[in-house]
DRENTORKOL-3810 file (N, C-alpha, C; in nm, 4 decimals):
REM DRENTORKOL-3810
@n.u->10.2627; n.v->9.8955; n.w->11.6191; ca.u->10.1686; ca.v->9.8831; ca.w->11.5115; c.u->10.0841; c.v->9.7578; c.w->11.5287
@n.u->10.0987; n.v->9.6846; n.w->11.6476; ca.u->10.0220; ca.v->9.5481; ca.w->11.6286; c.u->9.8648; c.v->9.6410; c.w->11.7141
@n.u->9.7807; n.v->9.5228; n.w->11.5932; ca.u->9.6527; ca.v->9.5513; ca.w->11.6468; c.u->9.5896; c.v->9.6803; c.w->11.5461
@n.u->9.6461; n.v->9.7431; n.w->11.4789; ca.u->9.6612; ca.v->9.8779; ca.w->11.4676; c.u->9.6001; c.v->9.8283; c.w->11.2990
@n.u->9.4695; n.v->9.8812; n.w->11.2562; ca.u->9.4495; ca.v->9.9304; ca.w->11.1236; c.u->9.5713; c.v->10.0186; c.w->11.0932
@n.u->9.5332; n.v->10.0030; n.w->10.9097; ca.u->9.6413; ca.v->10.1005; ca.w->10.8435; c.u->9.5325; c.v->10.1313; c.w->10.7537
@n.u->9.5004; n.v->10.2502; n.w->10.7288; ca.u->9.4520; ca.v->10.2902; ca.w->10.6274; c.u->9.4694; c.v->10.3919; c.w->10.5479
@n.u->9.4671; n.v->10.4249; n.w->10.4269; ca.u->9.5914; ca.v->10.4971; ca.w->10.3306; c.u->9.4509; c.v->10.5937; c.w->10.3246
@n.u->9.4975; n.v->10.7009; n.w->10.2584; ca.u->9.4063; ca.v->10.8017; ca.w->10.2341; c.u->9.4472; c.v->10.7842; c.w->10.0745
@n.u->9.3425; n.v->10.7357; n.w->10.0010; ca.u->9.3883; ca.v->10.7914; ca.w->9.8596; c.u->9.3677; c.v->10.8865; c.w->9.7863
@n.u->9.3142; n.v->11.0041; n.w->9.8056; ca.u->9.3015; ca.v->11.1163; ca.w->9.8004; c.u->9.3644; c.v->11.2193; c.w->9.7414
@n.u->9.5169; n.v->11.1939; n.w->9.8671; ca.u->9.5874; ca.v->11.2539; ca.w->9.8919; c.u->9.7389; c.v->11.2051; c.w->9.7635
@n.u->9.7846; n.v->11.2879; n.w->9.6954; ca.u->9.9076; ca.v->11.1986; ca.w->9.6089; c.u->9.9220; c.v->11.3150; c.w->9.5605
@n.u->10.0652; n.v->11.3134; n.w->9.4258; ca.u->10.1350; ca.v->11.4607; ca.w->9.3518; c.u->10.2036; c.v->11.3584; c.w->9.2789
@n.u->10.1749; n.v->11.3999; n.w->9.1737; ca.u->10.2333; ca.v->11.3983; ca.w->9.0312; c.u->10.3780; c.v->11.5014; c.w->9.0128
@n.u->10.4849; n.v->11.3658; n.w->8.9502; ca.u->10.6283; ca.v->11.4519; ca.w->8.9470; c.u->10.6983; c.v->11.3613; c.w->8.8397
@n.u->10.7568; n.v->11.4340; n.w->8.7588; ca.u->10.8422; ca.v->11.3295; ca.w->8.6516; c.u->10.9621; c.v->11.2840; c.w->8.7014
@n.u->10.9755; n.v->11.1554; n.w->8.6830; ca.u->11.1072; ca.v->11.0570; ca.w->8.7689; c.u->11.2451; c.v->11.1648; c.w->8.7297
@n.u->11.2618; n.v->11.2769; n.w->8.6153; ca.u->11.4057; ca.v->11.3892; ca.w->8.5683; c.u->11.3853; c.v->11.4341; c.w->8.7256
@n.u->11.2689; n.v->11.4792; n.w->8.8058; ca.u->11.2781; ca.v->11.5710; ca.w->8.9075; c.u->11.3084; c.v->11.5167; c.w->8.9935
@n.u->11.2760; n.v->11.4000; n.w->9.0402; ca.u->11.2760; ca.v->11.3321; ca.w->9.1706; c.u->11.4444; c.v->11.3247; c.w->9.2524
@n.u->11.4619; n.v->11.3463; n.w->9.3337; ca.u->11.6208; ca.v->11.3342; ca.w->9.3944; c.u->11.6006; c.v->11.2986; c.w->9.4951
@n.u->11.7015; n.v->11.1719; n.w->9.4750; ca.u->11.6895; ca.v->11.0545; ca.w->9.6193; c.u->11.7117; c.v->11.1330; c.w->9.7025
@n.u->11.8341; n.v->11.2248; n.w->9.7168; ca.u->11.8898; ca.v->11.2524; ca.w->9.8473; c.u->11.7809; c.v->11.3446; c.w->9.9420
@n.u->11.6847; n.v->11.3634; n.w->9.8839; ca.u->11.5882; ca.v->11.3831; ca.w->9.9564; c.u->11.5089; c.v->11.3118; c.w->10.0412
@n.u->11.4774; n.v->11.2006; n.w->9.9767; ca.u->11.4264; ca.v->11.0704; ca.w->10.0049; c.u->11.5198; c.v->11.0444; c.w->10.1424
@n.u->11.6575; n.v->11.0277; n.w->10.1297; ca.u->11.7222; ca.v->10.9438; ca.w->10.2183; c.u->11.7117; c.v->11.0782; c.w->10.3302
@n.u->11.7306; n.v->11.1514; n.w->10.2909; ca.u->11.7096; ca.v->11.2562; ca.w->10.3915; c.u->11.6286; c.v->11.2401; c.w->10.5184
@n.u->11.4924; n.v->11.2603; n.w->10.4493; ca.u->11.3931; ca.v->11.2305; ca.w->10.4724; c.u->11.3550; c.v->11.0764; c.w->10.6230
@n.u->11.4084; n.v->10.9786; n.w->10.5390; ca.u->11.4065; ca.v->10.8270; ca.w->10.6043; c.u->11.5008; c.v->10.8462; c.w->10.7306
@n.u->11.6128; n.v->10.9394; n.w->10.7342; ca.u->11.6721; ca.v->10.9543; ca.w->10.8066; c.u->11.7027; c.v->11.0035; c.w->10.9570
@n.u->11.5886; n.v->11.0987; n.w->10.9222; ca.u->11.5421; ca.v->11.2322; ca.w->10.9524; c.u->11.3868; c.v->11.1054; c.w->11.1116
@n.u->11.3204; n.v->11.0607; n.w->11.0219; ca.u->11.2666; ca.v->10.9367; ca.w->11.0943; c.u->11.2972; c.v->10.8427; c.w->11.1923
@n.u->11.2070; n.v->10.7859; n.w->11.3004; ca.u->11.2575; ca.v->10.7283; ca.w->11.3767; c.u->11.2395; c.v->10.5852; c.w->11.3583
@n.u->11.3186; n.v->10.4752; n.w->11.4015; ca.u->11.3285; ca.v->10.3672; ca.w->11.3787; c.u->11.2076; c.v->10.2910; c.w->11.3724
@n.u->11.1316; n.v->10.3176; n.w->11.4903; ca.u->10.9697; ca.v->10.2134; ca.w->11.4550; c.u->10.9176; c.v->10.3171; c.w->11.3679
@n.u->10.9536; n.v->10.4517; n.w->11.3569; ca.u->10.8627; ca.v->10.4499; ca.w->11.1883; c.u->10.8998; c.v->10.4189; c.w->11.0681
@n.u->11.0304; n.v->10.3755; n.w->11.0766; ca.u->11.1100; ca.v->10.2917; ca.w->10.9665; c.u->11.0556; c.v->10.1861; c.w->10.9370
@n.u->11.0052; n.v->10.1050; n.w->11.0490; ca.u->10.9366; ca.v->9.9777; ca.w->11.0303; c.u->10.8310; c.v->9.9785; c.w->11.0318
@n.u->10.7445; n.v->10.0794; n.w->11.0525; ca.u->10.5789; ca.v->10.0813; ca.w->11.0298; c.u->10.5833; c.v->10.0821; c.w->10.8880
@n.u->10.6938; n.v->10.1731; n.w->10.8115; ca.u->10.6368; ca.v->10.2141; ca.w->10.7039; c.u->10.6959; c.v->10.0584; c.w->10.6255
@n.u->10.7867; n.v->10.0399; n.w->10.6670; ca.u->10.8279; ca.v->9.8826; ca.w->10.5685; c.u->10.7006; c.v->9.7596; c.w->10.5951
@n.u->10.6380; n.v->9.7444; n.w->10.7029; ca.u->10.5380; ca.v->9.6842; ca.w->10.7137; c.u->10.4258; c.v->9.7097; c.w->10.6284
@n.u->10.3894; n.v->9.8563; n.w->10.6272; ca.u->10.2612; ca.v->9.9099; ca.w->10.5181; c.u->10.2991; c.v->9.8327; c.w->10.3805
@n.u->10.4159; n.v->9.8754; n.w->10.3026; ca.u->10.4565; ca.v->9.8328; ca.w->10.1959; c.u->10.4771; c.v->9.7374; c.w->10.1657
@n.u->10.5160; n.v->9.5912; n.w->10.2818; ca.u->10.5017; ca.v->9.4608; ca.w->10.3056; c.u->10.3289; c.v->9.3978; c.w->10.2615
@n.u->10.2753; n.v->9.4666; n.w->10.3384; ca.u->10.1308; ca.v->9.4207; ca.w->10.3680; c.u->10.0523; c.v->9.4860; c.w->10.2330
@n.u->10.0793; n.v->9.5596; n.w->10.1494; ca.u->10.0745; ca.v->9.6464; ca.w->10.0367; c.u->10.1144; c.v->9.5514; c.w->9.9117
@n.u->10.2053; n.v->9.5184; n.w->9.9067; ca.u->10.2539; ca.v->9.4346; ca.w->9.8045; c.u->10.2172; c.v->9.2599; c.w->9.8282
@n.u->10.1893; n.v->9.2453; n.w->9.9870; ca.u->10.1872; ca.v->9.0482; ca.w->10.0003; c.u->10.0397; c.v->9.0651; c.w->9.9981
@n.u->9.9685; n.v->9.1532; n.w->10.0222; ca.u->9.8274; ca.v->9.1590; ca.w->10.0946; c.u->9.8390; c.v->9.1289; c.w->10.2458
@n.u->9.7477; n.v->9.1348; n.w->10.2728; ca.u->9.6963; ca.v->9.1379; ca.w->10.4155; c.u->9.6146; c.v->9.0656; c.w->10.4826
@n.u->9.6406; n.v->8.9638; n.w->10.5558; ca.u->9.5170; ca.v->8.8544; ca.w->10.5845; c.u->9.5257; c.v->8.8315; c.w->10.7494
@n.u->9.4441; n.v->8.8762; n.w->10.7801; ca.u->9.4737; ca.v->8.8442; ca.w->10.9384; c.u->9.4567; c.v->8.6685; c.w->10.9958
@n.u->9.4647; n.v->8.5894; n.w->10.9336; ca.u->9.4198; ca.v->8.4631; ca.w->10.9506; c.u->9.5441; c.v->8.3741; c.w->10.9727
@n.u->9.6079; n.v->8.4583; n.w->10.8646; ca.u->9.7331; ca.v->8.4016; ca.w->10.8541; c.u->9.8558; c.v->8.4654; c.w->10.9407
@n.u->9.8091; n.v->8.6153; n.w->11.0053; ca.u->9.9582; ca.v->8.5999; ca.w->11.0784; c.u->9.9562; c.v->8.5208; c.w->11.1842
@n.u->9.9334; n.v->8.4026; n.w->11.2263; ca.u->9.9912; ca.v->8.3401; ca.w->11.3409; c.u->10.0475; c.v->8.2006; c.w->11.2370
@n.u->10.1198; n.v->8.1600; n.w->11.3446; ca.u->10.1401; ca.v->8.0112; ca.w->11.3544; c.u->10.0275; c.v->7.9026; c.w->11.4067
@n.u->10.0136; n.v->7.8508; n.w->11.2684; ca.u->9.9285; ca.v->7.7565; ca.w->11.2807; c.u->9.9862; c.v->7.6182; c.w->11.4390
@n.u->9.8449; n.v->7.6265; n.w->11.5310; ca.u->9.8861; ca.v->7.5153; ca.w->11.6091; c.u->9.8616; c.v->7.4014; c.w->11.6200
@n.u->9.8639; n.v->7.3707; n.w->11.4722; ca.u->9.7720; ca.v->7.1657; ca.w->11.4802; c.u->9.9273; c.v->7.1420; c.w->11.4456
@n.u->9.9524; n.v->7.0085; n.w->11.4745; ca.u->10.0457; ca.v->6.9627; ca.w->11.4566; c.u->10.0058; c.v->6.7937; c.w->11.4355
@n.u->10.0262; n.v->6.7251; n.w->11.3328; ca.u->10.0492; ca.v->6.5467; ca.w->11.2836; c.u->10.1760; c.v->6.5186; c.w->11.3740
@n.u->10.1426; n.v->6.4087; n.w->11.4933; ca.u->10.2141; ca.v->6.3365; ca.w->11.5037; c.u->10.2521; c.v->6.2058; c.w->11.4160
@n.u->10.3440; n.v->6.1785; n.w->11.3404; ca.u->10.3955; ca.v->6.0700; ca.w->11.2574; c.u->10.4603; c.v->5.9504; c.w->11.3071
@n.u->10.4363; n.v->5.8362; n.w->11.3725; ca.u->10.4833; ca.v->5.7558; ca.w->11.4174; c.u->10.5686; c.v->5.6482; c.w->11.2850
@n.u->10.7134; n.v->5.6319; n.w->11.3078; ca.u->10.7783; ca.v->5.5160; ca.w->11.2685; c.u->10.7366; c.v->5.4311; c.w->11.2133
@n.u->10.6938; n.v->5.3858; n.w->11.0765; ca.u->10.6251; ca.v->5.2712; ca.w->11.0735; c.u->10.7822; c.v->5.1650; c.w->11.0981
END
């Protein structure tokens, strides 16, 4: 996924009342999935909830040397 836009289609969604919903589908489902798409999709939802700033994923390289007074 590096390098890689993500872009959601919002379009696309379904309406369901939380009485219907059954995890074991869900886990099914996640299961059923392969490991880097386990983590693509935890990344979307990462980058979904923190935002998204490309500026910031690196490590900054300035560094203060502090000498002893």
């Amino acid at each position: 996924m590096r390098n890689q836009t993500i872009r959601m289609q919002k379009n696309v969604h379904s309406l369901s009342r939380l009485q219907e919903l059954d995890d074991r589908d869900d886990v099914a489902y996640w299961r059923s999935q392969s490991p880097e798409s386990r983590w693509e999709a935890l990344e979307l939802l990462r980058q979904t909830f923190y935002g998204y700033d490309p500026t910031t994923t690196r490590l900054s390289r300035f560094f203060e040397i502090i000498k002893p007074g």
